[in-house]
Every structure is written in structure tokens, then in C-alpha cells.
C-alpha positions in Angstrom: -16.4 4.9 7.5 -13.1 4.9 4.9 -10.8 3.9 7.9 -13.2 1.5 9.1 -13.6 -0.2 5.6 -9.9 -0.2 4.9 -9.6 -2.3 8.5 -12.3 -5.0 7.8 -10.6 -5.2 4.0 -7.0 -5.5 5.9 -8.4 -8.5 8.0 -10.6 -10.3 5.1 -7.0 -9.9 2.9 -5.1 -11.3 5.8 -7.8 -13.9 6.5 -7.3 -15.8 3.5 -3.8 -15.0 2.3 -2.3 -18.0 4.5 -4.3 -20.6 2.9 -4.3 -19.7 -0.3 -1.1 -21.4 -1.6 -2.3 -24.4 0.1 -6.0 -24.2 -1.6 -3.7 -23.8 -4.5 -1.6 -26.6 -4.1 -4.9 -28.7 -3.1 -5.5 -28.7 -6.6 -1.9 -31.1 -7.5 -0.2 -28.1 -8.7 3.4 -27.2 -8.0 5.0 -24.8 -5.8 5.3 -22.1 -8.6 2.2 -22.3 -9.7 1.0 -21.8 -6.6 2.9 -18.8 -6.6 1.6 -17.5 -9.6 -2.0 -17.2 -7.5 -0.4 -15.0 -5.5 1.0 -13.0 -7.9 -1.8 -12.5 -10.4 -3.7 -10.5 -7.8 -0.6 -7.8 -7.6 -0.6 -8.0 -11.3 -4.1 -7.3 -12.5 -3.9 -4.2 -9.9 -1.3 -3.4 -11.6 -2.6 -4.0 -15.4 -5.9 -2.6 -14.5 -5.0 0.5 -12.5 -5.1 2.8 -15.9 -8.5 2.0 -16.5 -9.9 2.2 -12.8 -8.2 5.8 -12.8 -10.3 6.6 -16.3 -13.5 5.0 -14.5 -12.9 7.6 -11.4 -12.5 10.3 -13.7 -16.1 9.6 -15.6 -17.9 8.1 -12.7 -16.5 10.0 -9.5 -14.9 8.4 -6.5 -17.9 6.8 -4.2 -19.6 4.1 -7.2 -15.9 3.1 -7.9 -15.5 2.3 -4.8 -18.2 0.4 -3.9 -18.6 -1.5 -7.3 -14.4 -2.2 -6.6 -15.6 -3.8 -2.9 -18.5 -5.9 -4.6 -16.1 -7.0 -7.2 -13.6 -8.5 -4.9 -16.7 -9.9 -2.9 -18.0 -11.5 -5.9 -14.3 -12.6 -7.1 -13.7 -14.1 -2.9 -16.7 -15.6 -3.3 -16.5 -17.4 -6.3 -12.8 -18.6 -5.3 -14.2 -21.0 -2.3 -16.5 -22.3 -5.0 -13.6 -23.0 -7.7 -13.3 -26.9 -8.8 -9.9 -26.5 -10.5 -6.4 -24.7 -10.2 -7.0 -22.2 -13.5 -10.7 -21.3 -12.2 -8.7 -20.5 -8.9 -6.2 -18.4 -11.0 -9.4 -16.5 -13.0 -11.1 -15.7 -9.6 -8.4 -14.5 -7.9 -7.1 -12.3 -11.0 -10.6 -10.5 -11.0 -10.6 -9.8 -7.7 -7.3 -8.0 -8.3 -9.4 -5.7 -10.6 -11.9 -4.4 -8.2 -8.7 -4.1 -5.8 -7.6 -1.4 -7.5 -10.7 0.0 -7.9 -11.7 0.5 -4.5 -8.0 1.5 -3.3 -7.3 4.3 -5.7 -10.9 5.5 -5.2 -10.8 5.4 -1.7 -7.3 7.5 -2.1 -9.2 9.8 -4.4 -12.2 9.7 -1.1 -9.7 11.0 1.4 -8.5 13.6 -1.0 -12.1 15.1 -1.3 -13.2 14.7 2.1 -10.1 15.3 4.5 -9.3 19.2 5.5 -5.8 19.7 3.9 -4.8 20.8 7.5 -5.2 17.5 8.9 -4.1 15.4 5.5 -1.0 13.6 7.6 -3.2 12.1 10.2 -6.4 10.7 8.2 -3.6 9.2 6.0 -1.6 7.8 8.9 -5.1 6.7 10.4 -6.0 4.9 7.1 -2.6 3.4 6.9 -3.4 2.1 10.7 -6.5 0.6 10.2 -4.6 -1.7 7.2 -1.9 -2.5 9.5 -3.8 -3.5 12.4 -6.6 -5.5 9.9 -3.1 -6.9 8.1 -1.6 -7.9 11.7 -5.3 -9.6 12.8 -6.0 -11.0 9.7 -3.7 -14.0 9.6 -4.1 -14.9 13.2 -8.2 -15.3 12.4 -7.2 -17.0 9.4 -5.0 -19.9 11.3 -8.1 -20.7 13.1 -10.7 -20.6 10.1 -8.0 -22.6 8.3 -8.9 -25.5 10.6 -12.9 -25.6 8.9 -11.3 -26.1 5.2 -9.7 -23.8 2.7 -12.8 -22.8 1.5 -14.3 -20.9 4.9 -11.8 -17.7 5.2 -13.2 -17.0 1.8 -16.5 -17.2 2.2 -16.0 -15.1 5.6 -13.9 -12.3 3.9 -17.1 -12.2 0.6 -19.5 -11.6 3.2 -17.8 -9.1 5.5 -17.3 -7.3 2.0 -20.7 -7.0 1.4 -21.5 -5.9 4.8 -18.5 -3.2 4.6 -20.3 -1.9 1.1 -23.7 -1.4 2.3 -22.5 0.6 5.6 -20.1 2.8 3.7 -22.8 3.0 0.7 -25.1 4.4 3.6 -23.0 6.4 5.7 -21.1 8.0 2.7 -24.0 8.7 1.1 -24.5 12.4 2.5 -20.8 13.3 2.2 -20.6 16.4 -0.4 -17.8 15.8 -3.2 -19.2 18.4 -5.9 -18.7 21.8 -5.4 -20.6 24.4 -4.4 -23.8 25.9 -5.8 -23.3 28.2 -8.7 -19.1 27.6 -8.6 -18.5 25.6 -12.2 -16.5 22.4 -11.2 -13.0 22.4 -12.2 -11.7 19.9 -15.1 -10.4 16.8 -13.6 -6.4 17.0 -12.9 -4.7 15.0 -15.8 -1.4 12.9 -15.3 0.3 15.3 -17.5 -0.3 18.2 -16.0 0.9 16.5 -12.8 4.0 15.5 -13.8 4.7 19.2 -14.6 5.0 19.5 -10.6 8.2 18.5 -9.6 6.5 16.8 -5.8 4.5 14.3 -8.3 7.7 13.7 -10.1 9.7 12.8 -6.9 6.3 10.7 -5.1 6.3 8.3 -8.2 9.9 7.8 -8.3 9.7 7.5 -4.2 6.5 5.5 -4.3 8.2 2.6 -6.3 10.8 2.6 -4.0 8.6 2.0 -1.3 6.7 -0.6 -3.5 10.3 -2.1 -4.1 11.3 -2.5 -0.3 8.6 -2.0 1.7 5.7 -3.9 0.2 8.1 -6.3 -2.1 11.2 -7.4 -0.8 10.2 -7.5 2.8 7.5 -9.7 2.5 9.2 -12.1 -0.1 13.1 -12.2 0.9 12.8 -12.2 5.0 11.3 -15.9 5.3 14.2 -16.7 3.1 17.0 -15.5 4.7 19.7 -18.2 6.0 18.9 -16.7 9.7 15.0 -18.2 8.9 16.4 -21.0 7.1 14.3 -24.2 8.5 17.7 -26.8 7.9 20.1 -25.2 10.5 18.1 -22.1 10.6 15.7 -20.9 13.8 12.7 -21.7 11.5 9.6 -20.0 10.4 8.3 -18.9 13.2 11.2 -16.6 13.6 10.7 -15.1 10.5 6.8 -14.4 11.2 8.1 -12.6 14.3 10.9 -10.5 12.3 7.5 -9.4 10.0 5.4 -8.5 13.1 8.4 -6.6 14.3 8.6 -4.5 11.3 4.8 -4.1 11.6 5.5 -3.4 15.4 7.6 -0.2 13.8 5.3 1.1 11.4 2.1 1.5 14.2 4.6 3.2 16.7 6.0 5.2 13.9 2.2 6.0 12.6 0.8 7.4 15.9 3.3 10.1 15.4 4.0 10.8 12.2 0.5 11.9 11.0 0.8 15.0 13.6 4.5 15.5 12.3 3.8 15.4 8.6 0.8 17.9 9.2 3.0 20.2 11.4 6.2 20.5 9.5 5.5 19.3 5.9 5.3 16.5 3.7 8.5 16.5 1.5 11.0 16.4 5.2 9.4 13.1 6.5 9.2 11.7 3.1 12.9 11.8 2.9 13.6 10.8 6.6 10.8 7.7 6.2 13.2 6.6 3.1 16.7 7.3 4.6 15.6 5.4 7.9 14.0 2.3 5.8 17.1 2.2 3.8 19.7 2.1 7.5 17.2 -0.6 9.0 16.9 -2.9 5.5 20.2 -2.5 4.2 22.2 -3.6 7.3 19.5 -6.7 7.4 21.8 -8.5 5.2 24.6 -8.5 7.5 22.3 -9.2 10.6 23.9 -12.9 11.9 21.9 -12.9 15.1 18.5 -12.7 15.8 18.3 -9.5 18.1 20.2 -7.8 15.8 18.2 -8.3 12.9 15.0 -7.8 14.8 15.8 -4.5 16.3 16.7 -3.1 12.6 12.9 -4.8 10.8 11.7 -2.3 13.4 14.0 0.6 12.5 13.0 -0.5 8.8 9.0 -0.3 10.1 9.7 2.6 11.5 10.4 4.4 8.5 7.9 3.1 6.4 5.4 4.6 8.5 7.1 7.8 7.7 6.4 7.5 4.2 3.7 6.0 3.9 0.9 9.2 5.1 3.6 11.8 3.8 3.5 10.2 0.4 -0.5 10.3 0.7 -0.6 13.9 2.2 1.9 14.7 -0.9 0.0 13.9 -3.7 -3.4 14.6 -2.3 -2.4 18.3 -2.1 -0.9 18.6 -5.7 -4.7 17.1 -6.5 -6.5 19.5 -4.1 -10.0 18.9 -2.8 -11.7 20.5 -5.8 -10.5 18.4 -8.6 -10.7 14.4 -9.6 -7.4 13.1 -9.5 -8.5 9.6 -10.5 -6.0 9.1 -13.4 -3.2 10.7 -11.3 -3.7 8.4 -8.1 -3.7 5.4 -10.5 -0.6 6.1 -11.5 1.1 6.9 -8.3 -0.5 3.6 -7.3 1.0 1.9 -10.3 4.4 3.2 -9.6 4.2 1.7 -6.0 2.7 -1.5 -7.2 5.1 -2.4 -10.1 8.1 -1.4 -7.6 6.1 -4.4 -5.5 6.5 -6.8 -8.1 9.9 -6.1 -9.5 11.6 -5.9 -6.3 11.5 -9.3 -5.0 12.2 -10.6 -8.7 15.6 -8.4 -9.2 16.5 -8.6 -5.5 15.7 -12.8 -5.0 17.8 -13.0 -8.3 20.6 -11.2 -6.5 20.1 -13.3 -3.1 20.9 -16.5 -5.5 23.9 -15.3 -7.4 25.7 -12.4 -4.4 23.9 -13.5 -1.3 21.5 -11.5 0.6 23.9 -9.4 1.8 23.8 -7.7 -2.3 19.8 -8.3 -2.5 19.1 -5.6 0.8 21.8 -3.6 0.1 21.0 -2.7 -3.6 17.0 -2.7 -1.4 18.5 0.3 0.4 20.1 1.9 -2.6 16.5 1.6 -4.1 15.3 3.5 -1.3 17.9 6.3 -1.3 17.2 7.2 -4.6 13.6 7.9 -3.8 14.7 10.0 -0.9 17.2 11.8 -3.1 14.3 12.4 -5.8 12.2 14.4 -3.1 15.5 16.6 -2.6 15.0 19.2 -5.4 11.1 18.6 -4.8 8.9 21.5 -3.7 6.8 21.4 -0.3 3.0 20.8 -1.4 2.1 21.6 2.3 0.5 24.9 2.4 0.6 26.9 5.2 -1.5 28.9 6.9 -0.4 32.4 8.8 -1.8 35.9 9.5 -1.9 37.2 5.9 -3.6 33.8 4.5 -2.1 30.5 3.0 1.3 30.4 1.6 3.3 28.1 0.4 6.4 26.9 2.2 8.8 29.5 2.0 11.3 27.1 0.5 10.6 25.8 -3.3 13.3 23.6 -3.9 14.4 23.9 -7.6 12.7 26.6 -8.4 9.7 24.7 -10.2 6.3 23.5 -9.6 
């Protein structure tokens, strides 16, 4: 019900995120400011993610959850209904709220439901069902565009509520206390996980992902002189390089969940990084088109490497009998403020050194998230005839 959630959530996001600098700029506002709209949504998940980690922790995963999908419901709502550009801006800034909400409770879900031998694959399923939703989503929306800016809204508020009541129903046997007569366990705190040198190398790791994967990408691709729409091959071309990279990710993501639960976590984190770093660093030097769409799918590729080890990672330093609310909000923090200063730092490069400086410091990003998981220990734990163990290798000697 999780994976199916995240998909209609994927599609409803996609849905409305092509009109919504338009519906912005409906209101005589400028270009930035209709980039703000955008922006505030990433923020408030950001500015909001400590709290929604201290709600987890006092309220458990499954009400978070579903008051974080009724929040953006109500927030989606309320935007087709906005009269004026800062109503706009107050609607959609709420909605960032119950965003993170739902996604770091629904981390914290998976954590407590999913066998830790099959941690890779739920996460690389639940990483699916946003990709394929994320891929849908805007093609839906170019129709519902057609009926006014208002309609995708009002479709994605409704299939919210819908999603909520079927996951609050079908969740609501699922067992997430422990077992009669066994004292539940204190709920893991952020300081005792940084203490674990695998939590220490997924934050550093997940804001390089933020920075590339789920920042630059998105912002600096439509911008590049190749995409340029004076001389350039135009827009569409640059839609096609973004479904190429997204092309990557689902072939890398029917693999990698079986791979990450097979031969740890730590291994494909650093290959997902060091392959993302080849396929986005080069893109500055990509003069062609083929060129430059073979490597957003070598750069797809290994973001859907990451991606369900990174998950896999930090759901075993939580294990399945502890909260880990305040810990997953900051791992999602770390991703999300990578998000946000990525494109700022990198577009500021693109202006002053070129592109060719903005990917390439990109891919420097990314090494040094690989190189942070190299001293890191292996939170995979094995299973063989004399019982779970640990992987034989701890690298560092630590936690």
C-alpha cells in the first residue's frame, strides 16, 4: 500500500508541477517570483523536517503519515482556490510541511515493516513507483492543463484523500510495536547515530545525491547551450535528455534492489556515486546530442544505485525495533538542502565558468560522497550457518 501511495503521490506531484509557474505567473508576477513557488515547497521540507522527525518520535510512523497526506491534500486544494500570488505562495509552502511529513514517515514505515533481508528491493520498489508516477505525472498534467490551471490541483487533492483512506485501511492491521511482554526499545536519537560511521558517510552521500541528482539535474539541463531555444535544438530536447536519465534510473532499479540485498549496501553506494559522477561530469563537455543523451542515462543509471542502498543503509543502523523518526529527518534534510544549494552554487558557476565548471565541480560533489562511504562499515548483516554476522569487513575499525 506504501509503494502504491508513493506512485499516485509521484503522478499528483507531476500532475501539477508543469502549470504551476504559469498559475503563478497568471497572477502578473515575474519570472522569479514564480520561481520562488517552486522553491518554497523544497524549503519548508526542509525547514520543517526537524519537527516532523520529533512528531514520528511522539506519535509513531502511520498518523504522521496520513495527517502528512491530508495536509498536502488540504494545502493542493486550497491552491486551485487561491485569488492572489502570496495566497499561492502560503498554500503551496504548507503543503511542503505535510511533504515531509508523510515522506520521512513513510521511510520510517518501510523501516518497520520490510524483512532486513529484502531491504534493497522494497527500497528500489518504492523508488520505482516515484519514478514511474514522476514520469506519468506530467504527461497527465499537459492534458489537464488544457481545462485551466486550477484542475490538476483539484485532481491531485482528491486522489490524496483517496490514497489516505486506502492506506489508513489497509495499514491498519500492520504490527509496528513489539511483541507481547518484550519492553519497547527507546527511540534511536541523531546522536547516537552519528556515533556509526555508515550514518556519518549516508548524510555526507545523501547531500550529494540531493546536490546532483535531485538539484542540478533538474535545474541546469534545460539550460544548457545544447537546449538553448535561440540556436539551440529547443526544449523538447531537453525534456527527452530528463526522461533519458529517468530511462536509466528504472533499468538501473530492477537490478539493483536484488544486488544491494545480495552483496551489501556500502559497495553500490559507492559505485551508484562514482557512475553518477562519470555520466554528469562529462555532460558539460557533451557538444552533440547523442553524446550527451547516452551519459543522462549513465548518470540515471547510477542514481538508481544510490538511491535503495542509501535507504537499505540507514534503515539497518535504525533496525526494525526502534523509531528512527528524528534520524530519517535528518538524513532527509541532508539530501534536501544538497537539493537546494546545488543548483544555486552550480547555476552561479554556469554564469561566471560555463557549464563545463558547474557539472564538473557536480561530479566532484558526488565523489566526495562516494569517498565518505570508503572508511564506512557495511550495515548489511548477514546471515550464515552459525547465525547473523556482520560483514566480515568493518572499514575503520568503528561503528
Amino acid at each position: 500500500m506504501l509503494i502504491a501511495a508513493a506512485f499516485v503521490i509521484a503522478i499528483g506531484y507531476g500532475l501539477v508541477s508543469p502549470v504551476l509557474p504559469q498559475y503563478a505567473r497568471s497572477f502578473d508576477v515575474g519570472v522569479a517570483a514564480a520561481s520562488v513557488i517552486v522553491s518554497a515547497f523544497a524549503f519548508m521540507r526542509l525547514v520543517f523536517a526537524p519537527a516532523g522527525g520529533a512528531l514520528i518520535t511522539r506519535l509513531g510512523e502511520r498518523p504522521v503519515y496520513l495527517a502528512g497526506l491530508l495536509i498536502v491534500a488540504a494545502s493542493t486544494g486550497a491552491c486551485a482556490l487561491a485569488n492572489s500570488y502570496w495566497q499561492l505562495l502560503a498554500y503551496r509552502g504548507l503543503g511542503g510541511i505535510g511533504s515531509t511529513m508523510f515522506t520521512v514517515s513513510a521511510m520510517g514505515l518501510i523501516v518497520r515493516l520490510a524483512p532486513p533481508s529484502i531491504r534493497g528491493r522494497v527500497s528500489a520498489s518504492y523508488a520505482s513507483a516515484f519514478l514511474i508516477g514522476g514520469i506519468a505525472g506530467p504527461i497527465l498534467g499537459g492534458f489537464t492543463a488544457g481545462f485551466g490551471y486550477r484542475v490538476p490541483f483539484i485532481i491531485y487533492a482528491i486522489a490524496l484523500v483517496i490514497a489516505a483512506g486506502v492506506v489508513a485501511v489497509f495499514l491498519s492491521g500492520a504490527s509496528l510495536r513489539a511483541e507481547p511482554g518484550v519492553a519497547p526499545l527507546e527511540p534511536l536519537s541523531v546522536r547516537e547515530a552519528w556515533d556509526d560511521s555508515a550514518y556519518r558517510a549516508a548524510l555526507v552521500a545523501g547531500f550529494a545525491n540531493g546536490w546532483a541528482n535531485f538539484g542540478v539535474r533538474v535545474a541546469l539541463v534545460p539550460l544548457v547551450p545544447l537546449f538553448a531555444a535561440t540556436g539551440g535544438l529547443g526544449p523538447a530536447w531537453a525534456g527527452i535528455a530528463l526522461t533519458m536519465f529517468a530511462a536509466g534510473n528504472a533499468v538501473a532499479l530492477t537490478i539493483s534492489g536484488r544486488l544491494v540485498d545480495g552483496y551489501g549496501r556500502r559497495r553500490l553506494v559507492i559505485l551508484g556515486l562514482v557512475i553518477s559522477a562519470v555520466g554528469t561530469g562529462a555532460l558539460g563537455w557533451a557538444h552533440e546530442i547523442v553524446p550527451f543523451l547516452v551519459l543522462s542515462v549513465v548518470a540515471g543509471a547510477g542514481a538508481g544505485f544510490v538511491n535503495p542502498a542509501q535507504q537499505a543503509a540507514v534503515a539497518d543502523i535504525i533496525g526494525q525495533d526502534r523509531s528512527g523518526g528524528k534520524v530519517l529527518a535528518a538524513f532527509q534534510m541532508a539530501t534536501d538542502s544538497g537539493a537546494i544549494l546545488g543548483p544555486v552554487l552550480a547555476g552561479r558557476l554556469a554564469d561566471v565558468f560555463g557549464f563545463e565548471s558547474a557539472f564538473g565541480v557536480t561530479a566532484i560533489v558526488l565523489l566526495v560522497g562516494a569517498a565518505a562511504w570508503l572508511p564506512a562499515r557495511e550495515t548489511m548483516v548477514r546471515v550464515d550457518a552459525d547465525g547473523p554476522s556482520s560483514d566480515p569487513v568493518q572499514p575503520g575499525g568503528s561503528r
